[in-house]
C-alpha positions in Angstrom: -1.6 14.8 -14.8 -2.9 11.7 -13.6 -1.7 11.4 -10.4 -2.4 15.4 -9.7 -6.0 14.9 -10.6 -6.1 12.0 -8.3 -3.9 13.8 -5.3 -6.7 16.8 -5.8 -9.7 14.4 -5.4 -7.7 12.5 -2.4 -7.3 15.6 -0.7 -11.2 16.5 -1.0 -11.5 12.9 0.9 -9.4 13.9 3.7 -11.1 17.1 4.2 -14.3 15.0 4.8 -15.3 13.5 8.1 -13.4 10.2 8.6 -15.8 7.2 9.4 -12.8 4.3 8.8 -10.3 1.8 7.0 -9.7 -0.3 9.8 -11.8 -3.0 7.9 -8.8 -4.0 5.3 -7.1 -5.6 8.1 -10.3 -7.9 8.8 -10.8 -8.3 5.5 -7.7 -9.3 4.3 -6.8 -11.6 7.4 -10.0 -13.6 6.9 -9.1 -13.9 3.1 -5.5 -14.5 3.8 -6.4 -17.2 6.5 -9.0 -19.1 4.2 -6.4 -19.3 1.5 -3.8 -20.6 4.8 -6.5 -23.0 5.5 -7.2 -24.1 2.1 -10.5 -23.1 2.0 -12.7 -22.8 -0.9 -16.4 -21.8 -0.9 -18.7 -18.4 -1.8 -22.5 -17.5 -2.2 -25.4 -16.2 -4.8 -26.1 -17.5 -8.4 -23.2 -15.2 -9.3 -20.8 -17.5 -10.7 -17.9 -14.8 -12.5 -15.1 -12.6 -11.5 -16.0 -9.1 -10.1 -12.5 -8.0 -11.7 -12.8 -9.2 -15.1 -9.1 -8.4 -16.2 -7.7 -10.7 -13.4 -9.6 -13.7 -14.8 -9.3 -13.2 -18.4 -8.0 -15.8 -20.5 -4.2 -15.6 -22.5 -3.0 -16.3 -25.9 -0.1 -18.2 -24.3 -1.4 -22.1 -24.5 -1.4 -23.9 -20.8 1.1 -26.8 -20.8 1.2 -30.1 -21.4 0.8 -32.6 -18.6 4.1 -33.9 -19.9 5.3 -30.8 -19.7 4.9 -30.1 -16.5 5.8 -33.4 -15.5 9.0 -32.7 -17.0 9.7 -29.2 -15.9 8.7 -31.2 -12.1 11.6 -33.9 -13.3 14.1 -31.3 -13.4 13.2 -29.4 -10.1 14.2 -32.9 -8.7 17.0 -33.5 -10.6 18.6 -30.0 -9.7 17.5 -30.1 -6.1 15.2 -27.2 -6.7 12.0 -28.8 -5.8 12.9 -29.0 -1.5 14.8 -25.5 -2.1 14.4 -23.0 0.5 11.7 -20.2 -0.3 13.4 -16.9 -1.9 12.9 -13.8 -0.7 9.8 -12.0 -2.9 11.9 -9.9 -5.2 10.8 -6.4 -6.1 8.1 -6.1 -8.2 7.7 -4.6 -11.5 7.5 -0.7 -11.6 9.1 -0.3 -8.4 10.9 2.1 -7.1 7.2 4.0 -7.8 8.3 7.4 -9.4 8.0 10.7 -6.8 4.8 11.7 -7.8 3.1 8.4 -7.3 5.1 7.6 -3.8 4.1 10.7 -2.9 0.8 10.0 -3.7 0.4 6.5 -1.6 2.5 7.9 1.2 -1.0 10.5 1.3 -3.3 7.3 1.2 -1.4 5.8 4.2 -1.4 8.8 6.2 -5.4 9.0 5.9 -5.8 5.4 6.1 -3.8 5.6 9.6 -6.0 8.8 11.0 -9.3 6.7 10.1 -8.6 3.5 11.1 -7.3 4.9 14.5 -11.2 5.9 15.4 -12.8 2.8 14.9 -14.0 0.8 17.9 -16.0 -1.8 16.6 -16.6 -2.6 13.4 -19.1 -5.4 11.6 -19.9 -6.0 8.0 -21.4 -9.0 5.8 -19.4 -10.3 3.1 -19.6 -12.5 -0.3 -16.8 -14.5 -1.0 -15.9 -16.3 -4.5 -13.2 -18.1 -5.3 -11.4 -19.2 -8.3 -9.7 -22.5 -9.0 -9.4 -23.3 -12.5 -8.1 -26.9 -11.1 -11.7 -27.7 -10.0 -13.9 -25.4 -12.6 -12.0 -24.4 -15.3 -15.7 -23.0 -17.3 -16.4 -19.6 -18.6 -19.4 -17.4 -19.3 -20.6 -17.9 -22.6 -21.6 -14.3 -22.7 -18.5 -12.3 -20.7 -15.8 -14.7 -21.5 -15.4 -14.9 -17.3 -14.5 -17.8 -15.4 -17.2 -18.6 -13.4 -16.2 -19.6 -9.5 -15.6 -22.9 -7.8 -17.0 -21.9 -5.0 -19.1 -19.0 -3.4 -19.9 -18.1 0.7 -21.4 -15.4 2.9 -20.8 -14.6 6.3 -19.9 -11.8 8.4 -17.0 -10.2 10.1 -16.3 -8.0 13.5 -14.0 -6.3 14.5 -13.2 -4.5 18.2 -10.0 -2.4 18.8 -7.8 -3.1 19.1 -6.9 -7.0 18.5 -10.1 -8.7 18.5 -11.6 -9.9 15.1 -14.3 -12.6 14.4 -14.5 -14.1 10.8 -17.9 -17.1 9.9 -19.3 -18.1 7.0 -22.9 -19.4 7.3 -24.0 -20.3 3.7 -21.0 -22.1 1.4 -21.9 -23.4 -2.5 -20.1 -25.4 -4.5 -19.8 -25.3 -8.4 -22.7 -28.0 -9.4 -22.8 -27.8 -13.0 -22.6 -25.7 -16.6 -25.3 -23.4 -17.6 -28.0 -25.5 -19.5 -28.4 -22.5 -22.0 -25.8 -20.3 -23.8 -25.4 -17.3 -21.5 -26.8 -18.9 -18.4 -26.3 -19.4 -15.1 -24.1 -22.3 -13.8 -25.3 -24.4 -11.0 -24.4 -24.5 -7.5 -25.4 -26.6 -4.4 -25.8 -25.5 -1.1 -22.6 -27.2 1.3 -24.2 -28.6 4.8 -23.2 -26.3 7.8 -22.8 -26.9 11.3 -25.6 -26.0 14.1 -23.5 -24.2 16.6 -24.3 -21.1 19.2 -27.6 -21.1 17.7 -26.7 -20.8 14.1 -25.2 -22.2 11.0 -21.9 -22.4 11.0 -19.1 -23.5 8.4 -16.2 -21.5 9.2 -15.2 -19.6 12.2 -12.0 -18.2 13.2 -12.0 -15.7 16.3 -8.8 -13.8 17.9 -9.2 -12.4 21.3 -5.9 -10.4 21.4 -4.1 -13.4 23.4 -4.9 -16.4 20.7 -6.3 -16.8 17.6 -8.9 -20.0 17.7 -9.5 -21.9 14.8 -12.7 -24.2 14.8 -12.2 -27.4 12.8 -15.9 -28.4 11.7 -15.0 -31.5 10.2 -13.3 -32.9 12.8 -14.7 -30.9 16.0 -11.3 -29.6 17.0 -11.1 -26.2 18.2 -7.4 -24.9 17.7 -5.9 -22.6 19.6 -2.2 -20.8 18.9 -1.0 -18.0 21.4 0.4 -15.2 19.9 3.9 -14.4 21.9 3.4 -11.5 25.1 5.6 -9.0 23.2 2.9 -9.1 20.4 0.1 -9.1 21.9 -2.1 -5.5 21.7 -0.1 -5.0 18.3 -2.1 -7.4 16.0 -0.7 -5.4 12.5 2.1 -7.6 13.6 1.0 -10.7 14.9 1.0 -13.6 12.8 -2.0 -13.0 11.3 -1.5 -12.4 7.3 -2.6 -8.3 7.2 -3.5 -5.5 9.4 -5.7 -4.3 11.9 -5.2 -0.5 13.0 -3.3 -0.1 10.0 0.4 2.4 10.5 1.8 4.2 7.7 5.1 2.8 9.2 4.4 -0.9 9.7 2.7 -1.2 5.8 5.7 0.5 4.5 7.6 -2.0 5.8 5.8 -4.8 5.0 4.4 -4.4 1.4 4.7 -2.3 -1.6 1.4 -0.2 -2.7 0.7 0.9 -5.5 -2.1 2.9 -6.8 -4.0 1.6 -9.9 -5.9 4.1 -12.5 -9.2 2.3 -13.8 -11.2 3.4 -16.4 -15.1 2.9 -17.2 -17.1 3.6 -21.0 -19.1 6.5 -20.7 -22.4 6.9 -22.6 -20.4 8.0 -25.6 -18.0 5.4 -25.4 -15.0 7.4 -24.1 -12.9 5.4 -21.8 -13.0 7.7 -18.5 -11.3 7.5 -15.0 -13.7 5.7 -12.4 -13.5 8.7 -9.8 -15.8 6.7 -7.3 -12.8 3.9 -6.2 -9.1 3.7 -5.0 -7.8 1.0 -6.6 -4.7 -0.4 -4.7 -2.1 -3.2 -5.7 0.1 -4.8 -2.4 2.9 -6.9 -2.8 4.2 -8.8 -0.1 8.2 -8.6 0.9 8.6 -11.0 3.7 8.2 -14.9 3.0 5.8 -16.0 4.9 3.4 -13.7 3.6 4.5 -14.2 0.1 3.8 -18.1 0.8 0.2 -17.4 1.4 -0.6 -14.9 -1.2 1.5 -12.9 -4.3 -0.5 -10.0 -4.5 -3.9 -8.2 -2.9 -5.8 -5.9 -5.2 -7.8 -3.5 -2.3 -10.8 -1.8 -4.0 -11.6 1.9 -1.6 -14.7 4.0 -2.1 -13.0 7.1 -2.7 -17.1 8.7 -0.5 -15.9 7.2 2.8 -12.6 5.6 2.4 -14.2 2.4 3.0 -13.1 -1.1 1.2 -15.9 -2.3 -0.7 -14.0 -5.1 -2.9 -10.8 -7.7 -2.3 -9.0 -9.9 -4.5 -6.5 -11.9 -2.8 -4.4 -13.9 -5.8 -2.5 -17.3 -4.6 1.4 -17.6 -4.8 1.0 -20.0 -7.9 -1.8 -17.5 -9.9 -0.1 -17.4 -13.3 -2.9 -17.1 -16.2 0.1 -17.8 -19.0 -0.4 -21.4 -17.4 -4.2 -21.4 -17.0 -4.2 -20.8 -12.9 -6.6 -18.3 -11.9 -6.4 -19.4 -8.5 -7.5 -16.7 -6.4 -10.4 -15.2 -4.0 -12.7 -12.5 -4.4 -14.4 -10.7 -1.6 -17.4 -8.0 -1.3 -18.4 -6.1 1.9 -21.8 -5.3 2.4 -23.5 -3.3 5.4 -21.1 -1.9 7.4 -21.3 -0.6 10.6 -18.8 1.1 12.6 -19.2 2.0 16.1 -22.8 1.7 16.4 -23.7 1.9 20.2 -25.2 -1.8 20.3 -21.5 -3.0 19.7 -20.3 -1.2 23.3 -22.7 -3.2 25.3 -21.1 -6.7 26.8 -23.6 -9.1 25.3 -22.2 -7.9 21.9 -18.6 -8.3 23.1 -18.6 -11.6 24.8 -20.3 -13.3 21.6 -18.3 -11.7 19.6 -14.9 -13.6 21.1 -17.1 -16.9 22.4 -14.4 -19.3 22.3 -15.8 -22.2 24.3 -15.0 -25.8 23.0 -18.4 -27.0 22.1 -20.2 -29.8 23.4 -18.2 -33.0 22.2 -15.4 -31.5 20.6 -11.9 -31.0 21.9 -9.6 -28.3 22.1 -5.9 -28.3 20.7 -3.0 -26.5 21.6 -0.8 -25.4 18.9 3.2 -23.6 19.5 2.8 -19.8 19.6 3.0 -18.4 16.0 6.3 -17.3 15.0 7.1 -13.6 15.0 6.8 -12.3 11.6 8.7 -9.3 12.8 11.7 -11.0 12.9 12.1 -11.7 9.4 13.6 -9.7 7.0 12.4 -7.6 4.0 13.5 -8.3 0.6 15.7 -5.5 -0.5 15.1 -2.8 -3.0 17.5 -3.0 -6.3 
């Protein structure tokens, strides 16, 4: 019944003018390359999880440091520890049952039609992310674990393989809250005066290389992405899609749809009608290194995301690691008529080594279309 209430609401969506999807694939690349890049920032005097269930605590006790330096001992001592990375197996509930394939095979198929019409795209975005290595403190009030870091910044997109990802305002975890209940502390991180603005992440693909800007060391990076995948960035070696096909996410991940529930006034636990909730495993290995699992939020008005968790390959809250990232999207625009003009464009993929900096070379990423899906038992 579930799933048929859902399918008829879905269906409603379809029949709606499409604006776009095509933002998932920014959004989850610039996620997917922070967590690459080790990254760890976010923004506002929010300081807990957006998703409460994902960072709540478990009975289970963490271990001991000598635990773990013993479980570490006898990695060595079995010649796990330098073991070649396995294959992501298949996760539970899979094989999905008809109804619910059927279901996310109906999400795809909209998902593609949308995100085929977007031209440009641009949004803002609040980032937060959770390391319970670095700020392992909860809200006295929610139980939450506040984050270690917060950012904003903004995003563009431009069909079909162009993307732009910056932060310009990054805060670090500064302290408890002085009161029961209150807000923890964070400090402002210096950015970088560049093209005008402040700057402390940028990462830009023109649909020939993706650039990486190195801040800290004024090093502009630059990897080609191999002729035979170039104009088909879903897969290129960036972590997710742009211009997402029903085809190509099939192939790569599993889906899953999530019911969610809300309290009503009366205190009846009720569906949440307003959002798609998606879970996406990865099955090839090199994604599976950067990230076990995204959970995309969709409005279910315009098919939009509006929310991102992106949880690291170690995230395992029966040992206390929460580590993860959290992502909002704010004022979107798609296709506004400013964004055709070439002023817009050629900022947009600026990749000019700045004034004292140099620029590095780096081999052409590898083509994650040549490896190999982990097979369904």
């Amino acid at each position: 019944m579930l799933f048929c209430s859902r399918s008829k609401q879905f269906k409603a969506a379809v029949l709606r003018p499409a604006t776009n999807v095509c933002l998932l694939a920014v959004l989850i690349t610039v996620g997917f390359a922070s967590f690459a890049c080790g990254q760890s920032g976010q923004v506002q005097n929010q300081a807990q999880a957006q998703t409460p269930q994902a960072n709540s605590p478990v009975t289970r006790r963490p271990q001991t440091p000598a635990e773990i330096a013993a479980h570490e001992a006898y990695l060595k001592r079995t010649g796990q520890a330098n073991a070649a990375p396995r294959s992501p197996q298949l996760p539970p509930g899979f094989p999905l049952p008809a109804d619910e394939q059927q279901y996310i095979e109906r999400v795809l198929d909209f998902w593609q039609q949308t995100s085929d019409k977007i031209k440009h795209y641009k949004c803002d975005f609040l980032r937060y992310t959770y390391d319970t290595t670095l700020v392992n403190v909860r809200d006295a009030r929610t139980n939450q674990l506040f984050a270690a870091g917060q950012a904003a910044g903004e995003i563009r997109f431009a069909a079909s393989d162009k993307a732009r990802f910056e932060t310009t305002k990054v805060f670090k975890f500064a302290g408890k809250p002085e009161t029961a209940g209150g807000n923890a502390k964070y400090e402002p991180l210096k950015g970088h005066s560049m093209w005008g603005r402040t700057v402390n992440e940028c990462w830009v693909c023109t649909g020939e290389s993706i650039f990486n800007f190195d801040f800290e060391q004024k090093t502009r990076i630059e990897t080609k992405i191999p002729p035979e995948l170039q104009g088909n960035i879903a897969e290129s070696p960036l972590p997710f899609l742009f211009g997402a096909k029903k085809k190509d996410v099939m192939n790569r991940y599993w889906v899953r749809y999530i019911p969610k529930y809300e309290t009503d006034a009366q205190g009846q636990q009720k569906l949440i009608e307003k959002e798609i909730w998606l879970d996406i495993y990865p099955k090839r290995i090199n994604d599976a290194q950067m990230y076990s699992k995204v959970e995309l939020i969709l409005s279910a008005d315009d098919f939009m995301p509006v929310a991102l968790h992106m949880y690291a390959p170690n995230y395992n809250p029966a040992k206390n690691n929460y580590n993860s990232q959290y992502f909002m999207f704010q004022n979107r625009q798609i296709n506004d008529r400013l964004h055709a003009l070439g002023g817009w464009m050629n900022r947009f993929v600026e990749v000019k080594v700045p004034l004292g900096w140099r620029a590095v070379d780096k081999l052409e990423a590898p083509a994650q279309s040549a490896q190999r899906p982990a097979q369904q038992r």
